[in-house]
C-alpha positions as CSV (number, residue, x, y, z in Angstrom):
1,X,79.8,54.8,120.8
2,X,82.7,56.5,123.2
3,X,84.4,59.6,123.0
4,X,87.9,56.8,121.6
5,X,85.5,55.8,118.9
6,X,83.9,58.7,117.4
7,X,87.4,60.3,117.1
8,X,88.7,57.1,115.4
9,X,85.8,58.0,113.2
10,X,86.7,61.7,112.6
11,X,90.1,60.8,112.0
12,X,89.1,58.1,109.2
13,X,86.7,60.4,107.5
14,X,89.5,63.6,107.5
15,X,92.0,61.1,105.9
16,X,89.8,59.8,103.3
17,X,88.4,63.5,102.8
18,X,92.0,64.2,102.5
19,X,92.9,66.1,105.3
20,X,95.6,65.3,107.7
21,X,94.5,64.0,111.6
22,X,95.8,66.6,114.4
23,X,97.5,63.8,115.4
24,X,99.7,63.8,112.4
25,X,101.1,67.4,112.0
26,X,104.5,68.0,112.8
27,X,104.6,70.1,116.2
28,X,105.7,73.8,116.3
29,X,104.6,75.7,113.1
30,X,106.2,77.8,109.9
31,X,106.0,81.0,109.8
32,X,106.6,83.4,107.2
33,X,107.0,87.2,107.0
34,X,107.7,90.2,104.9
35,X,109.1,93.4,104.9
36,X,108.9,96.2,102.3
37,X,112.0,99.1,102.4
38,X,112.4,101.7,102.2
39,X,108.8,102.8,102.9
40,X,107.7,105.7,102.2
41,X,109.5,104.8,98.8
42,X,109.4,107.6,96.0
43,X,107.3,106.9,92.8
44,X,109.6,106.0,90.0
45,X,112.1,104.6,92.7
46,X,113.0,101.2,93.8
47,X,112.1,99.0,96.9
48,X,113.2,95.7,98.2
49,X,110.7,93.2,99.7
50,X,112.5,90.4,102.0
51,X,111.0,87.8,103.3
52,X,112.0,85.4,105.1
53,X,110.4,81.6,106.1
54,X,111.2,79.7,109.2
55,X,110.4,75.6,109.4
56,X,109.5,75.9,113.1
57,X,108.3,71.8,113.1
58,X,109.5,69.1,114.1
59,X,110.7,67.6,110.7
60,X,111.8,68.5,107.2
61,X,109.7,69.8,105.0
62,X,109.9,68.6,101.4
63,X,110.1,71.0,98.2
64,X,109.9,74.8,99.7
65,X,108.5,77.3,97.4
66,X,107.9,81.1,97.1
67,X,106.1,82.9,95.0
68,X,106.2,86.3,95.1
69,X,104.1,88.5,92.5
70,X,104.6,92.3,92.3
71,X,101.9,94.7,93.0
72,X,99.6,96.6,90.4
73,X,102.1,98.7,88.6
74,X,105.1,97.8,89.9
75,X,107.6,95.9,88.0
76,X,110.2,93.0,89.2
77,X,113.8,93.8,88.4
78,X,115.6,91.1,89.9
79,X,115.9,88.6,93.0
80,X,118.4,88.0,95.2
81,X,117.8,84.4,97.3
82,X,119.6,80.9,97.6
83,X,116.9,79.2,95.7
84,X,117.0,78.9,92.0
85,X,114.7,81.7,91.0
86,X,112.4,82.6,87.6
87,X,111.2,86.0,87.0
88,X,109.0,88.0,85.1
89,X,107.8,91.3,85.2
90,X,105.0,90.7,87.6
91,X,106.0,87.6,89.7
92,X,108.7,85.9,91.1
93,X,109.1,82.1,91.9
94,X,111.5,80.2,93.2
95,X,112.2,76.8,94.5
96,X,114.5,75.9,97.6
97,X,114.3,71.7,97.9
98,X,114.0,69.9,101.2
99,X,113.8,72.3,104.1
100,X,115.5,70.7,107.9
101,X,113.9,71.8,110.9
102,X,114.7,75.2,112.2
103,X,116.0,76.3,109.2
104,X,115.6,80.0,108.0
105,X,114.8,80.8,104.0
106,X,114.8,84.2,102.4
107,X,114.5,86.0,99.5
108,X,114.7,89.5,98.5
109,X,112.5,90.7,95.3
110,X,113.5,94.4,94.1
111,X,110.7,95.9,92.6
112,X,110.5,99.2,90.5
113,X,107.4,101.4,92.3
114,X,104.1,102.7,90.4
115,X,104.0,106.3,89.8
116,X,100.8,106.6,91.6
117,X,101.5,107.6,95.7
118,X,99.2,105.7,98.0
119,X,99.6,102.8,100.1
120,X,100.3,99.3,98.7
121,X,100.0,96.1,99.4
122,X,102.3,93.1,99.0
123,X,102.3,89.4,99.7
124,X,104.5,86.4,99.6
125,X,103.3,82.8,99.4
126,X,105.3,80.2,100.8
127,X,104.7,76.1,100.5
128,X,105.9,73.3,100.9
129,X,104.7,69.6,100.4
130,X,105.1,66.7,98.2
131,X,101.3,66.7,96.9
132,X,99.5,63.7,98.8
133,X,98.0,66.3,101.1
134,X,99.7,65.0,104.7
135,X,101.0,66.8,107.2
136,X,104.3,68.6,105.3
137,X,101.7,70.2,102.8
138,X,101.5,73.6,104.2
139,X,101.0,77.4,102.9
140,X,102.0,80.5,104.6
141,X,101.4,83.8,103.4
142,X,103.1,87.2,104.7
143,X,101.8,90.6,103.7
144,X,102.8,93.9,104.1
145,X,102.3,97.1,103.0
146,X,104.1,99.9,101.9
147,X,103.6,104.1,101.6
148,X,104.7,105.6,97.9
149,X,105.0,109.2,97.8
150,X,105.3,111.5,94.7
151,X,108.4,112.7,94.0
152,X,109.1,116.5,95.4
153,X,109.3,118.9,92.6
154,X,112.4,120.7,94.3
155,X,114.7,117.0,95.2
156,X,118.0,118.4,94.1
157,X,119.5,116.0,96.3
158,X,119.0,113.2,93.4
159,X,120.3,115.6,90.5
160,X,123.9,114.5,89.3
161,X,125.9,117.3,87.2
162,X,126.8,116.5,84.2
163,X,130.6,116.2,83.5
164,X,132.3,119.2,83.0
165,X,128.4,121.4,83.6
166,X,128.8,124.3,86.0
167,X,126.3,125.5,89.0
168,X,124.9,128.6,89.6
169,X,123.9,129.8,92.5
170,X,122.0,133.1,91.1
171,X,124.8,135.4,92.3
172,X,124.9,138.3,90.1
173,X,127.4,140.0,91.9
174,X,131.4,138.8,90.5
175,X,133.4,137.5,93.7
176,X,135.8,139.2,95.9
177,X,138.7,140.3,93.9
178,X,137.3,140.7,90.5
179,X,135.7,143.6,88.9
């Protein structure tokens, strides 16, 4: 048998095992990533995960998808993202359609933070396909990871007055003037 025939066999047995041939894949590649901010993020604050998914092939990629679930002990508050978008406390999911060539997606999941400081760990999952497990059936996950630190005992700079409340600055002396 030559080296023309025992690919024609390999070929044959991916497709009935379901796999794609090389042949068949779309050139280029998709690429995903992700980016947690701020980071270090206080405990008890907010951060904003974006990521972003680029069809780098050579064709359009059918029924883009991102799921996105929140860390242990953190919560989703909302996402902002072209795609039509369902949320829950601890994921996010949302659907984009048919995705041209070279085209850019992103999303941006804001997340309320654990109260535990540490590092964290994230990750976005994007796919695409139409099911019959070809070529435009592809996942791409991005993670990244993020430092929480506990909130300082002494951050004044996040304390708002209340209306009409009055500072002291321990001065026990009256100012110039009075007596």
């Amino acid at each position: 048998m030559g080296r023309g025939s025992v690919i024609s066999v390999l070929v044959a047995c991916a497709a009935l095992l379901g796999a794609a041939p090389a042949s068949a894949h779309p050139q280029g590649a998709a690429t995903a990533t992700l980016a947690g901010t701020p980071s270090p993020v206080t405990a008890g604050g907010t951060v904003a995960y974006r990521t972003t998914f680029t069809n780098g092939t050579s064709r359009s990629l059918p029924n883009a998808q991102l799921d996105a679930p929140a860390p242990p002990g953190f919560a989703i508050v909302n996402v902002v993202s072209a795609g039509t978008c369902t949320t829950s406390a601890t994921d996010a999911a949302c659907s984009f359609g048919s995705m041209p060539k070279g085209v850019t997606l992103s999303a941006t999941v804001i997340m309320s933070v654990a109260a535990s400081p540490g590092s964290v760990g994230a990750a976005a999952t994007w796919t695409t396909g139409d099911g019959d497990h070809d070529s435009d059936d592809l996942t791409v996950v991005a993670s990244t990871s993020i430092s929480v630190q506990a909130p300082s005992p002494d951050a004044v700079a996040d304390y708002v007055l209340p209306a009409g409340g009055e500072v002291s600055t321990g001065e026990t002396s009256p100012p110039a003037g009075r007596t």
